[in-house]
C-alpha positions as CSV (number, residue, x, y, z in Angstrom):
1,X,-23.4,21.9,18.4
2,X,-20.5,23.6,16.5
3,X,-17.6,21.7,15.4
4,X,-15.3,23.2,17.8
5,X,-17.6,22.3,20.8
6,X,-17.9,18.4,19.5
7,X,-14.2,18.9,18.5
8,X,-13.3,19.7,22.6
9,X,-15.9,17.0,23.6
10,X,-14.5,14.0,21.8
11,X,-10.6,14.8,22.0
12,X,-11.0,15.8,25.6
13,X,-12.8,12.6,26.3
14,X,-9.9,10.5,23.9
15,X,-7.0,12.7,25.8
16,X,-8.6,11.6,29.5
17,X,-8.4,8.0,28.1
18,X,-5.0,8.6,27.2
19,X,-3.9,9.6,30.3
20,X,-5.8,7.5,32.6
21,X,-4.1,4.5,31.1
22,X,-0.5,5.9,31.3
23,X,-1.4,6.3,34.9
24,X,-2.5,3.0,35.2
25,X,0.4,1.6,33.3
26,X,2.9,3.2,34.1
27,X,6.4,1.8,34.2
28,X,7.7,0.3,37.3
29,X,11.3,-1.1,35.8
30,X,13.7,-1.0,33.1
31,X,11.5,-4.0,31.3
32,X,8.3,-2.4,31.7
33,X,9.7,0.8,30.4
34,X,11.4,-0.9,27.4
35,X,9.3,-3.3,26.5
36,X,6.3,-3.5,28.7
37,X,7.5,-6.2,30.8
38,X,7.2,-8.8,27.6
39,X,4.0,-10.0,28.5
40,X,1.6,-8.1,26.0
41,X,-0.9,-10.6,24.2
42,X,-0.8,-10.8,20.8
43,X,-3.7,-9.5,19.9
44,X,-3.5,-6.3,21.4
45,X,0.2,-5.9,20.8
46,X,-1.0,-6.3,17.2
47,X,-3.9,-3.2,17.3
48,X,-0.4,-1.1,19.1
49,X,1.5,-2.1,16.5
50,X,-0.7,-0.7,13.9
51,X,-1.1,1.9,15.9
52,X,2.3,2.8,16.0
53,X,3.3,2.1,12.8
54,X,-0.3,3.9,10.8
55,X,1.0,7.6,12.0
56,X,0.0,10.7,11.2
57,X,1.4,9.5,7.3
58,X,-1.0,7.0,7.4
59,X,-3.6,8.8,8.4
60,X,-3.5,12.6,7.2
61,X,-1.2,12.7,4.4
62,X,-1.1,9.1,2.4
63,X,-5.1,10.1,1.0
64,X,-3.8,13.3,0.2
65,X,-1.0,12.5,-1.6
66,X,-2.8,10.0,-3.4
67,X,-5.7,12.3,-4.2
68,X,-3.2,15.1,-5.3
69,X,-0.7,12.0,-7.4
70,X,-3.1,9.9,-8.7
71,X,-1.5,7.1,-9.9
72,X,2.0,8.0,-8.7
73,X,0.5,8.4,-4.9
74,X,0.6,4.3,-5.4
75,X,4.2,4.5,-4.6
76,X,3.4,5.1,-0.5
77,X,0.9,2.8,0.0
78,X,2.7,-0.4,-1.9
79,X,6.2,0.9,-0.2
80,X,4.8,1.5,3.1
81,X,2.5,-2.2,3.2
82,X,4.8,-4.4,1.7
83,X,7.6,-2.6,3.9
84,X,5.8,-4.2,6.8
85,X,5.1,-7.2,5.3
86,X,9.2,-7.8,4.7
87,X,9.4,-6.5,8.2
88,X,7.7,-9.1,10.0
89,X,8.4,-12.4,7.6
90,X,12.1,-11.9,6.8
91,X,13.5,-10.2,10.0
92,X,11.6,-9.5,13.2
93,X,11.4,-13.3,14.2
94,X,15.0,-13.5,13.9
95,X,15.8,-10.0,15.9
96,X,13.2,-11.5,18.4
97,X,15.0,-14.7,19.0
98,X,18.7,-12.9,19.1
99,X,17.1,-11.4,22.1
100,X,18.1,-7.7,22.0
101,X,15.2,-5.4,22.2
102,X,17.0,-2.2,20.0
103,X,18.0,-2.0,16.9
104,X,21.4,-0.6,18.1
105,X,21.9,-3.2,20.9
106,X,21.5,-6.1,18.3
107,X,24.2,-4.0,15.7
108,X,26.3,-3.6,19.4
109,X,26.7,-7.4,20.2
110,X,26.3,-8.7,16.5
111,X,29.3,-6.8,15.5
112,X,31.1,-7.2,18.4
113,X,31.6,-3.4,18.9
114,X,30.5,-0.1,20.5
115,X,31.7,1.6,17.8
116,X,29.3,-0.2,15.9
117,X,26.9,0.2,18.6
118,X,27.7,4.6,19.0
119,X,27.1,4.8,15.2
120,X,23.8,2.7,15.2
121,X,23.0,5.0,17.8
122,X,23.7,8.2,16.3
123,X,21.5,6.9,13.4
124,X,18.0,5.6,15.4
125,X,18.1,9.7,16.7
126,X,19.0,10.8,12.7
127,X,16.0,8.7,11.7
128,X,14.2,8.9,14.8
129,X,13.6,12.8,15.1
130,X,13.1,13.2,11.2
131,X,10.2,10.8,11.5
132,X,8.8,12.5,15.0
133,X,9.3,15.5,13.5
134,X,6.4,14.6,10.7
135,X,4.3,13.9,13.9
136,X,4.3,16.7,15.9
137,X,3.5,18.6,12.3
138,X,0.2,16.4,11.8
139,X,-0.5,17.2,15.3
140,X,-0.2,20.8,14.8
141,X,-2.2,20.8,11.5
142,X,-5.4,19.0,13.5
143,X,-5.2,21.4,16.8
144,X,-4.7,24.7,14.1
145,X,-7.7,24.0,12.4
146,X,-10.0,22.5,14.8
147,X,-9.0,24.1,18.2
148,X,-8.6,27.4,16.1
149,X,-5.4,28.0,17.1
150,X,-2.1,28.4,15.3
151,X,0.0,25.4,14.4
152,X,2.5,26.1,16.6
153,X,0.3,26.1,20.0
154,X,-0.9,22.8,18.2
155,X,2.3,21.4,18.4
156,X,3.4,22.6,21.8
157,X,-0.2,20.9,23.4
158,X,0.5,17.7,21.3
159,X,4.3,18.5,23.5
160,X,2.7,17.9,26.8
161,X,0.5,15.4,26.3
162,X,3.3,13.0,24.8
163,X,5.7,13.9,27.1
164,X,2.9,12.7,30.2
165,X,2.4,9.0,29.0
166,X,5.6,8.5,27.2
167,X,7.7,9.6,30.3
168,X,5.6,8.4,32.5
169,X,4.2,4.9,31.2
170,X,7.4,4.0,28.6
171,X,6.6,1.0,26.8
172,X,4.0,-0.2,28.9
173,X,1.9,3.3,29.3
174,X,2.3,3.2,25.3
175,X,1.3,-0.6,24.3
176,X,-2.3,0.1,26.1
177,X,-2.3,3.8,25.0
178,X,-1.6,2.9,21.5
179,X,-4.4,0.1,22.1
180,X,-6.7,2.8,22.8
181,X,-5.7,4.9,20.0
182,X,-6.3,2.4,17.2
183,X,-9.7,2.1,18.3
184,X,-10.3,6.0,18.2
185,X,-8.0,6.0,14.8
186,X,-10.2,3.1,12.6
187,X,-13.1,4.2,13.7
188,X,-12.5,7.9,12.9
189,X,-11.0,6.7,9.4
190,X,-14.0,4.2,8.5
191,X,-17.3,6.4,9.5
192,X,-16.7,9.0,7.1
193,X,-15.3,6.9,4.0
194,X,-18.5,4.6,4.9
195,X,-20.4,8.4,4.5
196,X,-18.8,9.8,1.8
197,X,-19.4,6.1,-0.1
198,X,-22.9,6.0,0.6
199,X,-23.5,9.5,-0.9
200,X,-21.1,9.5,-3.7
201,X,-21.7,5.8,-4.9
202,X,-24.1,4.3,-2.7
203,X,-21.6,1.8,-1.1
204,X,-21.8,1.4,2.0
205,X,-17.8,-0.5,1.7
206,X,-15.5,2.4,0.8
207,X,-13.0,-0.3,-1.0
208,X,-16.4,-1.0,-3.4
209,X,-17.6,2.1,-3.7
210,X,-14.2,3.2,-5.5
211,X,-14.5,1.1,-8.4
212,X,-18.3,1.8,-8.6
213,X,-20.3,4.1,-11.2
214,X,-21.5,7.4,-9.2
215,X,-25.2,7.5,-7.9
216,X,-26.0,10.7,-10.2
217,X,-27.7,8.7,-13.1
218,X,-25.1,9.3,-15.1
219,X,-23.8,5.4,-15.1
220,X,-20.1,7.0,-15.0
221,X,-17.1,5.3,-12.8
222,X,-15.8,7.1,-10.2
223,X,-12.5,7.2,-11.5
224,X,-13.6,8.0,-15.2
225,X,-15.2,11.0,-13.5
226,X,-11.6,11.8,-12.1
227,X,-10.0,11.5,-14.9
228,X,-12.5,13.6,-16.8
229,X,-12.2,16.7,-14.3
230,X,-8.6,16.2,-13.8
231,X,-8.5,16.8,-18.0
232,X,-11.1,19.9,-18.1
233,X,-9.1,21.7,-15.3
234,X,-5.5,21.0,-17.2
235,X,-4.4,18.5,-14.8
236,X,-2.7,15.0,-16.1
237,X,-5.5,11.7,-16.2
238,X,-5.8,10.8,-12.5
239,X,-5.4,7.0,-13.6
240,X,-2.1,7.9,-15.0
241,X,1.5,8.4,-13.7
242,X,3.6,10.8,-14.8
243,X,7.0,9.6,-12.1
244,X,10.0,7.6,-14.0
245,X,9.6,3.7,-13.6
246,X,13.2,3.7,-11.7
247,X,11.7,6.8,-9.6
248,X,8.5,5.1,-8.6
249,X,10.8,1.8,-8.2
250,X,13.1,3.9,-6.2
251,X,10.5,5.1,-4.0
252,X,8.9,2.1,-3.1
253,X,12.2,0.0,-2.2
254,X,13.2,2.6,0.1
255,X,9.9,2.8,2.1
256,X,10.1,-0.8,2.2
257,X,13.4,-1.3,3.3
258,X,13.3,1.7,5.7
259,X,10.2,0.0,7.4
260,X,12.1,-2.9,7.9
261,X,15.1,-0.6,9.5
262,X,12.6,1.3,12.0
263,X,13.8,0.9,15.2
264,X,10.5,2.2,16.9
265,X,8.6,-0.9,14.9
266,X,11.1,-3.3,15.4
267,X,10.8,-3.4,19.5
268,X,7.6,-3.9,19.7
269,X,8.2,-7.6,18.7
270,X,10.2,-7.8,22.1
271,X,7.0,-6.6,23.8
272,X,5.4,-10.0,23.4
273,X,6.3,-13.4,25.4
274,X,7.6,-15.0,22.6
275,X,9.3,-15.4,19.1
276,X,5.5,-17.8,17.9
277,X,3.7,-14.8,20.0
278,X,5.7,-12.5,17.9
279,X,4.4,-14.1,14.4
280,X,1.0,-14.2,15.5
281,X,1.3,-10.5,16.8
282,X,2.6,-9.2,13.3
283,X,-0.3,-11.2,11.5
284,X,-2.8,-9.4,13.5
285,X,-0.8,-6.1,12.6
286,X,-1.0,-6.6,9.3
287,X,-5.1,-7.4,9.5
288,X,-5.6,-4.0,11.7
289,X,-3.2,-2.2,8.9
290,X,-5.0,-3.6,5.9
291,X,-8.1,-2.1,7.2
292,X,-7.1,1.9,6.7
293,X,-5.1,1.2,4.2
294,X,-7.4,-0.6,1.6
295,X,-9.9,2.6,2.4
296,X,-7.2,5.3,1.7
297,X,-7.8,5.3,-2.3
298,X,-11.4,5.6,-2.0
299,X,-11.0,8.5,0.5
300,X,-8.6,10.0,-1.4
301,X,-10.4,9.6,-4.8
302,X,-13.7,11.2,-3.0
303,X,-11.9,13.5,-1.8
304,X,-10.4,14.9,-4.6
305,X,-13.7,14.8,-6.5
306,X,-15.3,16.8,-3.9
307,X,-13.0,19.7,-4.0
308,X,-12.6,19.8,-7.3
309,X,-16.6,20.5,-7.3
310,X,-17.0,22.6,-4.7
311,X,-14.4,25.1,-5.0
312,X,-13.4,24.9,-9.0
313,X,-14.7,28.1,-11.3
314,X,-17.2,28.9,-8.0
315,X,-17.4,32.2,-6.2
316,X,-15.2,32.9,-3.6
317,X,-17.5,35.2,-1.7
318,X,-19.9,32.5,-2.1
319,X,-17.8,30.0,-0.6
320,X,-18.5,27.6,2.5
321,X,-17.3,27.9,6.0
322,X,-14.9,25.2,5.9
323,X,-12.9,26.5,3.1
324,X,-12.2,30.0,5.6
325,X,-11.7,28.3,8.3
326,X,-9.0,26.1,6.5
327,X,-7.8,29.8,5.1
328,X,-6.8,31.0,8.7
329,X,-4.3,27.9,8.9
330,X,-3.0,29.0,6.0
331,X,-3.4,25.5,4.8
332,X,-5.4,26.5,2.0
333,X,-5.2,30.1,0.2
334,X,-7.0,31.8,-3.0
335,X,-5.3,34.4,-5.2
336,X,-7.2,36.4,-7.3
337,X,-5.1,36.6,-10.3
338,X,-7.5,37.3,-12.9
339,X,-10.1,39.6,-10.7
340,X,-13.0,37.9,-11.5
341,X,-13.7,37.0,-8.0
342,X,-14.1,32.9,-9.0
343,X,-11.6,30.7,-7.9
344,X,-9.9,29.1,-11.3
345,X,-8.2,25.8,-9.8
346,X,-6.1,24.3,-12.5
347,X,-3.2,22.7,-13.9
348,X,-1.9,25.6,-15.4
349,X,0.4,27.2,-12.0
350,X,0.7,30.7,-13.9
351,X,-3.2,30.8,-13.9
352,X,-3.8,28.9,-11.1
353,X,-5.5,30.8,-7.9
354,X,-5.8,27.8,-5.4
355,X,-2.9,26.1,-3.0
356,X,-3.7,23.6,-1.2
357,X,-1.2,21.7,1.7
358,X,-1.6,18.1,0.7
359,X,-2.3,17.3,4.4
360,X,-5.6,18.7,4.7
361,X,-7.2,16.7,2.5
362,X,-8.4,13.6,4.9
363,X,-9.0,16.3,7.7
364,X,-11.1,18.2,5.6
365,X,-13.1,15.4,3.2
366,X,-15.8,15.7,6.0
367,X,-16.6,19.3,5.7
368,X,-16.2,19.3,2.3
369,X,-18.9,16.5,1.9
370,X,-21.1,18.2,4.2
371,X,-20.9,15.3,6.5
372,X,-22.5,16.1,10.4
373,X,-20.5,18.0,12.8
374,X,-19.5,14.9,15.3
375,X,-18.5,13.1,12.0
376,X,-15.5,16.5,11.7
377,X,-14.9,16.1,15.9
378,X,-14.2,12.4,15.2
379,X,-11.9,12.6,12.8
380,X,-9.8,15.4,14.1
381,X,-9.6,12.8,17.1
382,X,-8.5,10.2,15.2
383,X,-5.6,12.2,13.3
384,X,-4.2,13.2,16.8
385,X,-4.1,9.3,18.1
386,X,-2.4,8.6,15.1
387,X,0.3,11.4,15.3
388,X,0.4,11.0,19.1
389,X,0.8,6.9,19.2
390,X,3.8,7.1,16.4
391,X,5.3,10.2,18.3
392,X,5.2,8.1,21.6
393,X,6.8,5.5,20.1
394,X,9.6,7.2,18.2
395,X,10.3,9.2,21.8
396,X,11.0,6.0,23.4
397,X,13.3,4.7,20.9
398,X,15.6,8.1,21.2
399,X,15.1,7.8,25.6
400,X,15.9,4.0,25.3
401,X,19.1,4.7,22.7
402,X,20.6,7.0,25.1
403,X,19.4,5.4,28.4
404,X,20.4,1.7,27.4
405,X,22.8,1.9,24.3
406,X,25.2,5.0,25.4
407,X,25.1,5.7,28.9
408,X,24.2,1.5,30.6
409,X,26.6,-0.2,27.7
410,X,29.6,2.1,27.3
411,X,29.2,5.4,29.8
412,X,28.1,3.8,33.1
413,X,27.7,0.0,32.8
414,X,27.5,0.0,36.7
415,X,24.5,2.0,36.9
416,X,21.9,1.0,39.0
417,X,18.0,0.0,37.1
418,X,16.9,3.1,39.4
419,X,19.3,5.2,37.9
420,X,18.9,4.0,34.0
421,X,14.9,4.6,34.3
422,X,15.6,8.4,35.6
423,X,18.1,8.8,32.1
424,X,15.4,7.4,30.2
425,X,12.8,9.4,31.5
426,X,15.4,12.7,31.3
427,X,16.1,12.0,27.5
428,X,12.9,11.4,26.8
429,X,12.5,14.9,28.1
430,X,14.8,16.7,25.8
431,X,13.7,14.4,23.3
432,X,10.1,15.5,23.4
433,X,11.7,19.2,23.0
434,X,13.8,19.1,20.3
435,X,10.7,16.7,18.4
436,X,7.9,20.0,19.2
437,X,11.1,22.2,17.5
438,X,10.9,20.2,14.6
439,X,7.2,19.9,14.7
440,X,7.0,23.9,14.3
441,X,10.1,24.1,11.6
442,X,9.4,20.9,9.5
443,X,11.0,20.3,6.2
444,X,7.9,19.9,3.9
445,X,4.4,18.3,4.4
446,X,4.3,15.5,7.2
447,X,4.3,12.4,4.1
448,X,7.4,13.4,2.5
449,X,9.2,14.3,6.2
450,X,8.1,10.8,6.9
451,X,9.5,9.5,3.5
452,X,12.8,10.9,4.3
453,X,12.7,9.2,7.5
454,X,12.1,5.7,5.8
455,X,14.9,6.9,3.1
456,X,17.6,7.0,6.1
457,X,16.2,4.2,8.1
458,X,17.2,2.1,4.6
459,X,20.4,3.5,4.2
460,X,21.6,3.2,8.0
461,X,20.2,0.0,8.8
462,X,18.7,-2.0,6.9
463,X,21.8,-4.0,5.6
464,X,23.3,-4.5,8.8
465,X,20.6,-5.8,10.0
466,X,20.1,-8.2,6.9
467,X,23.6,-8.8,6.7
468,X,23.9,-9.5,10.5
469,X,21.1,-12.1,10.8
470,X,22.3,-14.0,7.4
471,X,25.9,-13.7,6.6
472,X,28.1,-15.2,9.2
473,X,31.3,-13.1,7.3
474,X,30.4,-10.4,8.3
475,X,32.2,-8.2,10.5
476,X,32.3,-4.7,12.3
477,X,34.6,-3.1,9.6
478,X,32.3,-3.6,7.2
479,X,28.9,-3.0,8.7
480,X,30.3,0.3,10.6
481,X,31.8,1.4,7.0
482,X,28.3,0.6,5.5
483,X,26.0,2.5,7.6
484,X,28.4,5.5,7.5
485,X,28.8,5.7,4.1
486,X,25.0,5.0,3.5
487,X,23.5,7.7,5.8
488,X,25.9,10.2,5.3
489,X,25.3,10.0,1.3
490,X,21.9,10.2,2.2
491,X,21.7,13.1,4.5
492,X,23.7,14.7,1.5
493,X,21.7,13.9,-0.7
494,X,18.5,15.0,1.7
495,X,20.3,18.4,2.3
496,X,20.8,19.3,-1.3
497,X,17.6,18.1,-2.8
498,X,15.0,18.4,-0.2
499,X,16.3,21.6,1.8
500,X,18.1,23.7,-1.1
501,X,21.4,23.6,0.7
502,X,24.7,23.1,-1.1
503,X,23.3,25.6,-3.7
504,X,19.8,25.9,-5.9
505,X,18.8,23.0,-7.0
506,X,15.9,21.2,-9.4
507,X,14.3,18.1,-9.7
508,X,16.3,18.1,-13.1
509,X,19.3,17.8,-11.4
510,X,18.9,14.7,-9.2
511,X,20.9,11.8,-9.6
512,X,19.7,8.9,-12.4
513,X,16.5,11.3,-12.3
514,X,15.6,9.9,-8.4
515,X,13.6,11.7,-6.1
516,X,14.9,12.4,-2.0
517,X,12.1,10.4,-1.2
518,X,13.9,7.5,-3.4
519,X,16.8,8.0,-2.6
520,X,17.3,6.0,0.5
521,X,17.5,2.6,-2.2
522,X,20.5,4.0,-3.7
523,X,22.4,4.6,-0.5
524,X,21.3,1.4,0.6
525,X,22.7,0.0,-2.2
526,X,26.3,1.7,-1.5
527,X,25.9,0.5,1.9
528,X,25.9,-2.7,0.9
529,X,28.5,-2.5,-1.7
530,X,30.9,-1.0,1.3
531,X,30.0,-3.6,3.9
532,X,30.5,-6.3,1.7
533,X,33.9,-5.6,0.7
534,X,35.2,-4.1,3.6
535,X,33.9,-7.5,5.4
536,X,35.9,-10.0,2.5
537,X,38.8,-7.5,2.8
538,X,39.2,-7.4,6.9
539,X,39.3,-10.6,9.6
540,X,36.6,-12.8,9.9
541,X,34.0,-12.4,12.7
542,X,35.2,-14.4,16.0
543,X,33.8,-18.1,15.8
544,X,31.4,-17.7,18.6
545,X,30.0,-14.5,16.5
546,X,29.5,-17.1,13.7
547,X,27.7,-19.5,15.9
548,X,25.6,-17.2,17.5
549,X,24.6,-16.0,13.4
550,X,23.9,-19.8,12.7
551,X,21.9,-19.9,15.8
552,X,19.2,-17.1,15.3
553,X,18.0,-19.0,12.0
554,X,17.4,-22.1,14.2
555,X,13.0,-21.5,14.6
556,X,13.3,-22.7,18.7
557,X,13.5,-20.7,21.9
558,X,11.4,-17.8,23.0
559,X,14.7,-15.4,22.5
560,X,13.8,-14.0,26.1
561,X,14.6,-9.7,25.9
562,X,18.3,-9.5,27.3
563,X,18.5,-5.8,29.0
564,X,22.1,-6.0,30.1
């Protein structure tokens, strides 16, 4: 069979699954809708926390960037794992126990304040809709290519399937969806590294076959061979970086401090019974994370040493099937500069004929290696769970902000639960919308999107939420003139550096030589400089404010979700 008949076989059968279990699920209440009733074991709340956090990023576009970077592609998978790691040691128990299941209800009653509260708000949809936005993107890049249709019917399909079990199910339609879609995601990550590894090294474990000699005879590492064919093609050593330390430093603070400021990660500790079910949940996390993510350098080094075989100094007429099928996306395109008719892919951009988008790199490593057609299907499945399970989530957090945070806690605090669900359900809605808008118009590949996202989560939140679990001084001056002054530099920054407002601008422009991606630490940084001193130079929280601080660090009670 072709790959576009195994490719309708296997997602259609993955998209039934979806849907049958938001049907099942689906959301009775305000709990279930927020936070799956809170009875979720930790096991599986684990596999839909991986799920939810290993997103289209993870999935698509991390391999590529490292199989583009090199070395410097390091940056993304250290930020992103340890982010996690500081996520669920040094703040989800203690969110857990204070009991509030968002990230702008805890800022709300910490700081005493629904101006505190409005502006964590308005920063969850900032953050929230950048990072769906790199979603519905990596949804549209796997329906273009193997549904042959263009990226923008990809996105609008990805639309309506969302918008079913995220309206319908809420958090409890997404915990078991998301359960599902790990399965689907792993396994469609794993078979064809485990391939690939088998034919390139003779590995069956991708992780070993990366730092194993290649089975050609030739006694030659893997990476020696990169490095080699990165140098004949003009392109710097594979094994070598070429970002500033302070850059790659920059980088990888901000993806780890933004993961620990993701709203949509952050609730699903309030999904389990408990604040000991909550530890054990982000242990298994980290177990189903570690799997993908220990196998995404071996991809991406296979990867890259695949293309550059096939397609450098060969003809183009004489080129396989994959590589015009990728053409029609667009995702991939040849320009005969020299008219020789061979396709010269190298370092030099004034003689180079090939552009490749980053994010077609894990979605076409199959093809590329010649792998069987089922072996393409599956992974185009496993792409879509991974964009779809993140997008689900993200959607819930922007329908819960305005549900729960605007309209129940400062609108209409005499609504009835009836009347809440139907507002979450509406803003999910509009939400869903305004995400498939984005998805069609992103700004750049779905990686760096999602880096900007992580950028603004650490500038917005992050120290409030540090601040507000250990610092008993302080106050709602100082944490709402924080997270203004830290998202609004880094929207600035974003604007100017990453979307070429403000006037033309270059990489040789950006401040102490940091990237957009990077940025996020220094507006952290600022944030927390403002807080702080606003906070010693204005009253002192209320005493029972202080108590309640000294009381989170206490390691008892279950911290029960509080909805109202």
């Amino acid at each position: 069979m072709s790959v576009k008949t195994w490719t309708f076989i296997i997602v259609g059968i993955t998209f039934a699954l979806y849907i049958a279990i938001a049907i099942w699920a689906r959301a009775g209440s305000t709990k279930e809708f927020y936070v799956a009733g809170g009875g979720v074991h930790p096991i599986l709340n684990g596999m839909a926390t991986a799920a939810d956090w290993m997103s289209a990023a993870s999935f698509i576009s991390m391999a590529g960037l490292i199989s583009f970077m090199g070395y410097d592609g390091a940056v993304y998978l250290m930020g992103w794992t340890g982010g996690y790691v500081l996520l669920a040691l040094l703040l989800a128990p203690y969110l857990r126990k204070f009991g509030k299941f968002t990230v702008p209800d805890f800022i709300g009653d910490r700081y005493y304040s629904n101006v505190a509260r409005t502006v964590a708000v308005i920063c969850a949809l900032i953050v929230s809709f950048t990072y769906v936005a790199g979603q519905m993107r990596g949804v549209g890049v796997v329906f273009s290519r193997f549904l042959e249709v263009p990226i923008t019917t990809g996105v609008v399909i990805g639309m309506f399937l969302v918008f079913f079990y995220a309206v319908l199910g809420g958090m409890k339609g997404i915990t078991y969806t998301q359960v599902a879609q790990y399965c689907v995601l792993i396994f469609a990550y794993m078979v064809p590294a485990i391939f690939i590894s088998i034919a390139m090294t003779g590995n069956v474990i991708p992780q070993v076959g990366f730092g194993s000699t290649v089975s050609d005879g030739s006694g030659v590492y893997l990476l020696d061979k990169l490095d080699g064919l990165n140098r004949e093609l003009g392109f710097s050593d594979y094994t070598s970086g070429t970002k500033s330390m302070i850059d790659v430093f920059a980088i990888t603070f901000a993806l780890m401090a933004g993961t620990a400021g993701l709203p949509h990660v952050i609730v699903r500790f309030f999904t389990v019974p408990s604040v000991k079910a909550a530890r054990k949940s982000a242990g298994w996390a980290l177990i189903f994370i570690m799997i993908l993510y220990t196998t995404a350098p071996a991809i991406a080094a296979f990867a890259r040493a695949n293309l550059i075989s096939t397609v450098s100094n060969k003809e183009y007429t004489l080129m396989p099937e994959w590589f015009k099928k990728w053409e029609d996306t667009g995702l991939i395109a040849f320009e005969d500069k020299n008219g020789d008719g061979l396709i010269q892919y190298v370092g030099n951009q004034d003689q180079n004929e090939l552009t490749i988008d980053q994010d077609i790199m894990v979605l076409a490593n199959p093809e590329i290696a010649q792998l069987p057609n089922w072996v393409i299907a599956l992974v185009a499945a496993g792409g879509l769970a991974a964009a779809l399970s993140t997008a689900a989530g993200l959607l819930l957090v922007i329908s819960t902000s305005i549900a729960h945070d605007l309209i129940k806690m400062q609108i209409k605090p005499d609504i009835s639960e009836k009347g809440e669900l139907l507002w979450a359900r509406i803003s999910a809605i509009f939400a869903v919308i305004i995400a498939g808008y984005f998805g069609i118009n992103p700004p750049g590949f779905v990686a760096a999107v999602v880096a900007l996202a992580f950028g603004l989560a650490a500038a917005s939140f992050f120290p409030a939420i540090v601040l507000g679990i250990f610092d008993k001084r302080m106050n709602r001056e100082g944490a709402i003139a924080g997270m203004v002054v830290g998202i609004s530099l880094m929207l600035f920054y974003m604007l100017k550096y990453k979307l070429g407002m403000f006037g033309v601008t270059s990489s040789a422009d950006w401040w102490f030589g940091i990237s957009p991606e990077g940025f996020g630490t220094v507006a952290m940084v600022v944030n927390l400089i403002v807080a702080l001193v606003v906070s010693r130079l204005t009253p002192a929280p209320p005493a029972n404010v202080q108590a309640l601080v000294e009381n989170i660090r206490i390691p008892r009670g279950s911290g029960e979700a509080q909805m109202h």
